[in-house]
C-alpha positions as a Markdown table, in Angstrom:
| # | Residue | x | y | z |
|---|---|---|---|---|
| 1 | Unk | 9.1 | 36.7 | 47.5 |
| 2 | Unk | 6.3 | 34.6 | 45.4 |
| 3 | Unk | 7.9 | 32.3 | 43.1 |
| 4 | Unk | 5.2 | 30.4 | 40.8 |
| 5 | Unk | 6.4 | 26.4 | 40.4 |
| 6 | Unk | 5.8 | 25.8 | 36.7 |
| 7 | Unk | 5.3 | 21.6 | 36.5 |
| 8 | Unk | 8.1 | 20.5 | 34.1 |
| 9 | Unk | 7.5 | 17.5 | 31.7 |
| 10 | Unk | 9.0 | 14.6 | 32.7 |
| 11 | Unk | 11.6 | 13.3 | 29.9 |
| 12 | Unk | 10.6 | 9.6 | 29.4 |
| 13 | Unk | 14.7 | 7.6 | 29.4 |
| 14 | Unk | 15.1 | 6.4 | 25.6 |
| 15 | Unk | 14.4 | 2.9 | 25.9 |
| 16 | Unk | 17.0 | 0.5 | 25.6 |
| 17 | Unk | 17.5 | -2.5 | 23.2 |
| 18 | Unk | 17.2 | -0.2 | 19.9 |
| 19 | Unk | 13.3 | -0.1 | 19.8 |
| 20 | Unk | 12.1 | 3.3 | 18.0 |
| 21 | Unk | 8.6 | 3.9 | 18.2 |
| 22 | Unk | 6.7 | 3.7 | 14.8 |
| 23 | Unk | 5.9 | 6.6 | 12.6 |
| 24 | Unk | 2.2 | 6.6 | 11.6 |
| 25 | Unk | 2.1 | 6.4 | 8.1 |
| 26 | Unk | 0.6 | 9.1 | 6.0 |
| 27 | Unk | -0.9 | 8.1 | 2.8 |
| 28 | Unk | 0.0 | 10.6 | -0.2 |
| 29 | Unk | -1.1 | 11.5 | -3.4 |
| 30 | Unk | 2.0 | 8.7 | -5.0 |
| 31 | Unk | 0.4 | 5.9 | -2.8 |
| 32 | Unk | -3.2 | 6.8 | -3.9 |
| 33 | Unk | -1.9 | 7.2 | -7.6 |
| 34 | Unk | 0.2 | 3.9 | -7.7 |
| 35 | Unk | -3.1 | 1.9 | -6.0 |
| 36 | Unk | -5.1 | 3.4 | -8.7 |
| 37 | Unk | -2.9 | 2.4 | -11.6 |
| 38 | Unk | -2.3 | -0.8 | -10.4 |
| 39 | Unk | -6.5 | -1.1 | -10.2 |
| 40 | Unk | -7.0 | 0.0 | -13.7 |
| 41 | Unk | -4.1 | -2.3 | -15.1 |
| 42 | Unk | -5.9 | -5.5 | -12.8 |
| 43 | Unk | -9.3 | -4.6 | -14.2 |
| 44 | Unk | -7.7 | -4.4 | -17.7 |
| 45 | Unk | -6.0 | -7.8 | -17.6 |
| 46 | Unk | -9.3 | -9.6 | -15.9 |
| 47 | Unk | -11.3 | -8.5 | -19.2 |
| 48 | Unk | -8.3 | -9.6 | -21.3 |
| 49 | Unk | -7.9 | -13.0 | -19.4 |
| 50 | Unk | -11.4 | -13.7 | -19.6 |
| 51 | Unk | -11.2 | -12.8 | -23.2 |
| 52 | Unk | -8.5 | -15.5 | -24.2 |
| 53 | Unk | -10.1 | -17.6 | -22.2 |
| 54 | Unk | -13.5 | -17.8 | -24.1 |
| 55 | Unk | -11.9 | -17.7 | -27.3 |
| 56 | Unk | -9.9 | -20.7 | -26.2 |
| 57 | Unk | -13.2 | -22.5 | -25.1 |
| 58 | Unk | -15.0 | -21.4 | -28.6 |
| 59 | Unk | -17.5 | -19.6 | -26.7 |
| 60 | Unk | -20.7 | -18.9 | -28.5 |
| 61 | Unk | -20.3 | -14.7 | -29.5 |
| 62 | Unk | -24.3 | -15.0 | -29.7 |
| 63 | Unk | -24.6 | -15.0 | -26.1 |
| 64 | Unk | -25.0 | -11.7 | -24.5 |
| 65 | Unk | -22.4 | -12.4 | -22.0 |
| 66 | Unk | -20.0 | -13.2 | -24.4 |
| 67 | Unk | -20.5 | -10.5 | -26.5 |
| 68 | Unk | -20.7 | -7.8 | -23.9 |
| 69 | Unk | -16.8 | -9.2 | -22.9 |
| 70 | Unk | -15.6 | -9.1 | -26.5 |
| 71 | Unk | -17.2 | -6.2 | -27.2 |
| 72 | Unk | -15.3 | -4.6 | -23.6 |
| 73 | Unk | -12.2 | -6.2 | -24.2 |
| 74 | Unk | -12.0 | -5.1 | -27.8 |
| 75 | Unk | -11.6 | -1.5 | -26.8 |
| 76 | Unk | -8.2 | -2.7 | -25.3 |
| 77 | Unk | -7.1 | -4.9 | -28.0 |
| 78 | Unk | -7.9 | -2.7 | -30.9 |
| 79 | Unk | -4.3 | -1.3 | -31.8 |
| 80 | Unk | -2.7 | -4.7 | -31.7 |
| 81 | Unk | -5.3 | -6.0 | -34.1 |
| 82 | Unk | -2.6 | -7.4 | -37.1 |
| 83 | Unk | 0.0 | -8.3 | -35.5 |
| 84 | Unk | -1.2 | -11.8 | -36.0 |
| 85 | Unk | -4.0 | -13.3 | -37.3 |
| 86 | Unk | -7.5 | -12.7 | -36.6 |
| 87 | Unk | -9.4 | -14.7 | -34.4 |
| 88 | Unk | -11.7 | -17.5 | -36.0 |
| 89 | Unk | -14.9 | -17.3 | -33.1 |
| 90 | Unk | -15.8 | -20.8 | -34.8 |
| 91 | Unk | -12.9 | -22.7 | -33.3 |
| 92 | Unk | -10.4 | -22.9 | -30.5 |
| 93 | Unk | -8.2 | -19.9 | -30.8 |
| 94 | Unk | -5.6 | -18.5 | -28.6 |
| 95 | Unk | -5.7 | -14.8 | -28.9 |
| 96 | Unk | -2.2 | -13.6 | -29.1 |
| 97 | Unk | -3.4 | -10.0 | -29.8 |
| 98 | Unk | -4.7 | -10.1 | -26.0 |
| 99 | Unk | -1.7 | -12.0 | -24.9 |
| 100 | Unk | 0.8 | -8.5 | -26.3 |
| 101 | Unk | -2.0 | -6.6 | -25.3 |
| 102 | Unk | -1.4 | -7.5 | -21.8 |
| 103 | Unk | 2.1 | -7.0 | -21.6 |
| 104 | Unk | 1.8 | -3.9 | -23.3 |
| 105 | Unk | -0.7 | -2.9 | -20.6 |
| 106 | Unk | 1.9 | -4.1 | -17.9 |
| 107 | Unk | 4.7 | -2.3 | -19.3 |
| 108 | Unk | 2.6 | 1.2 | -19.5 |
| 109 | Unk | 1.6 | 0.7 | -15.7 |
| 110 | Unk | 5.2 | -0.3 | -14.6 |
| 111 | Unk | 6.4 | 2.6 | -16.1 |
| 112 | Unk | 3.4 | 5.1 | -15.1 |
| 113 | Unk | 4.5 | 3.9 | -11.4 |
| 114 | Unk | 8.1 | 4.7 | -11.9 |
| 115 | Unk | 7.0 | 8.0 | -13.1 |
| 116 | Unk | 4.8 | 8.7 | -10.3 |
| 117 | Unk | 7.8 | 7.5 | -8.1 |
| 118 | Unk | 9.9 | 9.1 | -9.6 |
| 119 | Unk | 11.6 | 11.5 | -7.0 |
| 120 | Unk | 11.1 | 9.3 | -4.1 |
């Protein structure tokens, strides 16, 4: 009688010394989400920053640089306009209305990351 020899796999002994081999790591929708919140809140807070910090140098608001960053950064600042005073371009000012705006920023994107998070 013809028997056909199948080759059987060969079973690789667990290694020893509790090494597991690594999983790859598969990048999901959260990941991608998280990155890009984190992005927008980083590009957020680099206008802002640069904001305060030409206000506390008493840039010129005639340059076009200048202006172009105010007039960016403004969008962002807008609903925390009066919670202090308004900023004197004339002088050196620290702009406290950026300063809340930034934490406010940081507090959304902490808690859009949770959110995203959420059942993990």
């Amino acid at each position: 009688m013809l028997t056909m020899n199948t080759p059987t796999e060969t079973s690789t002994p667990d290694p020893r010394g509790g090494y597991k081999p690594r999983k790859p790591v598969v990048k999901t929708n959260r990941v991608i989400l998280t990155r890009a919140i984190w992005y927008l809140f980083g590009v957020i807070t680099a206008v802002l920053a640069l904001r305060i910090v030409l206000l506390m140098l008493s840039a010129n608001p005639e340059t076009p640089f200048v202006a172009f960053v105010y007039a960016v950064s403004g969008i962002f600042v807008v609903p925390f306009y009066g919670i202090f005073e308004q900023p004197d371009y004339t002088r050196f000012y620290v702009d406290t209305s950026s300063i809340v705006a930034v934490i406010v920023y940081w507090l959304i994107a902490v808690g859009l990351t949770k959110l995203v998070n959420l059942t993990r």
